[in-house]
C-alpha positions as CSV (number, residue, x, y, z in Angstrom):
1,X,114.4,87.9,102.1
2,X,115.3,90.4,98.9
3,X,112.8,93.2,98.1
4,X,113.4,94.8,94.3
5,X,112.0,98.2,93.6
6,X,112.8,99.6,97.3
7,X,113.2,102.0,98.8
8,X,113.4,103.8,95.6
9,X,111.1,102.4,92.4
10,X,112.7,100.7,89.6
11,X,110.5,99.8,86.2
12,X,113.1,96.4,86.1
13,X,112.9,95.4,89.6
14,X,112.1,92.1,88.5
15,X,114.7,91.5,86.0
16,X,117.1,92.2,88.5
17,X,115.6,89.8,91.0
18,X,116.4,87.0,88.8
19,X,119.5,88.1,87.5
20,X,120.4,88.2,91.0
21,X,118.8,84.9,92.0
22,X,120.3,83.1,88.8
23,X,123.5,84.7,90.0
24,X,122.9,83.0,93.4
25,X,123.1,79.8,92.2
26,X,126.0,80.6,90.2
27,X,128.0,81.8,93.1
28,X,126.7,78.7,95.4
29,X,128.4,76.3,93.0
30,X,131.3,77.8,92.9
31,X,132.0,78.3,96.6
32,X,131.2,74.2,96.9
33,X,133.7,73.3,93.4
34,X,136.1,75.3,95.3
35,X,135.6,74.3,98.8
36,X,134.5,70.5,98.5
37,X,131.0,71.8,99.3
38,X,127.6,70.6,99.0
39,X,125.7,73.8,100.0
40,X,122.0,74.1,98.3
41,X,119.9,77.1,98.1
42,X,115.8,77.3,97.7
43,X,115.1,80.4,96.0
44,X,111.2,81.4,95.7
45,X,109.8,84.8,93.9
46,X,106.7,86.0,93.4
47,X,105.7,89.6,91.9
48,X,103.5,92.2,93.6
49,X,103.2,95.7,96.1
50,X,103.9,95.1,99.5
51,X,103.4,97.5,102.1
52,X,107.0,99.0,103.7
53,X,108.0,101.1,106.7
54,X,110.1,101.7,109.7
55,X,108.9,99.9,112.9
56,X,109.6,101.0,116.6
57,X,110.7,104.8,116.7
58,X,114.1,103.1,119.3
59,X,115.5,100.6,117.2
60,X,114.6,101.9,113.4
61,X,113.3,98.8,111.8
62,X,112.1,98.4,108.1
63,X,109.9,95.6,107.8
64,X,107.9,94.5,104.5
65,X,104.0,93.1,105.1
66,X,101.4,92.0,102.5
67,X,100.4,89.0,100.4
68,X,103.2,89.3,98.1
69,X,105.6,88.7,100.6
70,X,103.6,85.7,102.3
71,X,103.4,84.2,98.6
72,X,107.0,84.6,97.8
73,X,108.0,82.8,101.3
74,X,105.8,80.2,100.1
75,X,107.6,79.4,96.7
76,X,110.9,79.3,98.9
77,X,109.8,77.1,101.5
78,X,107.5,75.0,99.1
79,X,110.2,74.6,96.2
80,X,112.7,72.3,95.5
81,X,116.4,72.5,96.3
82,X,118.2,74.2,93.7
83,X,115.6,75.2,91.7
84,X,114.2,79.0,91.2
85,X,110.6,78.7,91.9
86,X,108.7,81.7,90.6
87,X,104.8,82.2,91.0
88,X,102.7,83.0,87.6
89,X,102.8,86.8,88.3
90,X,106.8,86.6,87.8
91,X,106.5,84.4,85.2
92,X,104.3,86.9,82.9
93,X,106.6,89.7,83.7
94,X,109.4,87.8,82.5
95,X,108.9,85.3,80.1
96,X,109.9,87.5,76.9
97,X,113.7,88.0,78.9
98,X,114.2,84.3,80.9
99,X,113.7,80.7,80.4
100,X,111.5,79.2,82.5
101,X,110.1,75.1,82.8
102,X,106.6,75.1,83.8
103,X,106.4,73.3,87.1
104,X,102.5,73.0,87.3
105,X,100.2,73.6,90.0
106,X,101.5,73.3,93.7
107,X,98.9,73.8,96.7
108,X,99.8,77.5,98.8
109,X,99.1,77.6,101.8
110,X,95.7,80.3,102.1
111,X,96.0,80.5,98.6
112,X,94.9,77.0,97.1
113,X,96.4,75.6,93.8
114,X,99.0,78.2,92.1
115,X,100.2,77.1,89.0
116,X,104.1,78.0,89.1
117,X,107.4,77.7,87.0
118,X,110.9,77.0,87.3
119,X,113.2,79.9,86.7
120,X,116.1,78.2,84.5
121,X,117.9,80.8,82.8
122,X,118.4,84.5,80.5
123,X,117.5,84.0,77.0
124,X,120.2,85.1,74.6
């Protein structure tokens, strides 16, 4: 799990989420070229405020809670395998800076139907 925009607030926390996720991808082909691999990766994003803070005053833990990170959990673990499945939050934020295919509507679960999209690529 990757958080952008924490601990300290970024205006393109976003764009660097995908950057980083299409760099990911990037990275896992190369380590299976390289090492007669055939490693996949599900990557799932979805844009929103979370709540954040340091659990148990002994051990120091940070922890993120909220909807946002329940929904981007689901685009992971409800995508497809090597494929960057964003929710139509990320999509709006970024449309005008990435490529996207539009993947259509996929069931969440306590959400219902969410319409979602394939991140593909950086325009330009």
């Amino acid at each position: 799990m990757v958080v952008g925009g924490l601990p300290t607030r970024r205006l393109n926390h976003a764009q660097a989420i995908a950057k980083m996720a299409l760099q990911m991808q990037t990275a896992i082909a190369l380590l299976n070229t390289e090492n007669n691999q055939n490693l996949n990766l599900c990557i799932g994003i979805h844009s929103g405020s979370v709540v954040a803070g340091v659990i148990d005053l002994n051990k120091f833990t940070y922890d993120l809670w909220g909807d946002t990170i329940n929904i981007a959990s689901c685009m992971e673990s409800q995508g497809i395998v090597g494929k960057i499945q964003v929710t139509e939050n990320t999509y709006k934020s970024l449309r005008n800076e990435f490529l996207f295919e539009k993947r259509g509507e996929i069931e969440v679960k306590a959400k219902g139907k969410m319409t979602t999209y394939f991140l593909i690529g950086q325009k330009g």
